[in-house]
C-alpha positions as MATLAB code, in Angstrom:
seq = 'XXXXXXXXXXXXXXXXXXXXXXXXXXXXXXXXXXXXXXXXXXXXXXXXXXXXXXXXXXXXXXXXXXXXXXXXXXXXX';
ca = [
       0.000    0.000    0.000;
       1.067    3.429   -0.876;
       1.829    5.650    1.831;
       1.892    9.485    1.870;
       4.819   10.749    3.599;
       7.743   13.503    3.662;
       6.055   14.934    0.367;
       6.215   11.901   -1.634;
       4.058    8.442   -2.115;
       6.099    5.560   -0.618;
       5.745    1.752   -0.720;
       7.745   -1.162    0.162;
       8.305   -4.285   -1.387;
       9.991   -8.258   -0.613;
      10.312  -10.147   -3.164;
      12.013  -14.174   -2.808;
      15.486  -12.795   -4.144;
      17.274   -9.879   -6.166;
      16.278  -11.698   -9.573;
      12.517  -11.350   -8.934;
      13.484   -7.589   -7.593;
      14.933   -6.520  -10.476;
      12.323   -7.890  -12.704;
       9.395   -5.921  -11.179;
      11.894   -2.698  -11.561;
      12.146   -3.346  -14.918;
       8.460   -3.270  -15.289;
       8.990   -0.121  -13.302;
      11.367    1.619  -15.675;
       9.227    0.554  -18.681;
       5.871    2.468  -16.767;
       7.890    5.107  -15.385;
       9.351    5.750  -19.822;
       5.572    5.898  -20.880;
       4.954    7.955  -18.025;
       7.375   10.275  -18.271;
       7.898   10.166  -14.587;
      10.493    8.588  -12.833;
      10.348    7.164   -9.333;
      13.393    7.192   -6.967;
      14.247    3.725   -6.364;
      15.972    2.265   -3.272;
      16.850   -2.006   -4.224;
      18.941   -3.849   -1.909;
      18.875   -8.129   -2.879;
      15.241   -8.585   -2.377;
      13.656   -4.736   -0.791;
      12.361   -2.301   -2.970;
      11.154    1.324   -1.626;
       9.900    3.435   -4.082;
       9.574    6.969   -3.617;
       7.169    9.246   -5.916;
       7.119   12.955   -6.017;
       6.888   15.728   -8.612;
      10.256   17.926   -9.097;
       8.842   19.962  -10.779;
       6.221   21.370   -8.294;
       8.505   21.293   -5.494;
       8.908   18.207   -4.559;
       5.081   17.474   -3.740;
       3.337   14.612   -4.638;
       0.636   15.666   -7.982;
      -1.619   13.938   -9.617;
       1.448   12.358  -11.823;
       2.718   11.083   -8.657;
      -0.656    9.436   -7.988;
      -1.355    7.879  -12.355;
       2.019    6.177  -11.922;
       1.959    4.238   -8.569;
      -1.811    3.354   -9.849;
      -0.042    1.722  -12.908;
       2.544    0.451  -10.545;
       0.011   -1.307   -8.714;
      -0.969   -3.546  -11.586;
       2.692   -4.900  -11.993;
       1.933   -8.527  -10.987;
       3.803   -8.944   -8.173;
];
């Protein structure tokens, strides 16, 4: 689930090892290309915290912030 904090959407992931990781971030890259919006992404072997917010209006999370991790959440995880 998406949380709202420090100005920016943020949710946490496990996943069984880095392989399966790095494949839903590669899904994330592809979404975050069509989107034009990119996530900041935090991956160490199997966590994943992404981090969503809008540079260009400040650093607060917009309604781009909110059409991405929407998308994000159809990534079968």
């Amino acid at each position: 689930m998406w949380k709202e904090k420090n100005n920016s959407l943020v949710r946490e992931y496990k996943f069984a090892d880095f392989v399966s990781a790095f494949a839903f971030l590669n899904k994330v890259a592809e979404l975050s290309e069509i989107h034009q919006h990119h996530p900041t992404i935090l991956n160490t072997y199997n966590f994943v915290r992404l981090e969503l917010n809008t540079h260009d209006e400040g650093g607060i999370v917009t309604d781009k912030d909110r059409e991405l991790s929407a998308d994000i959440d159809k990534i079968k995880v």
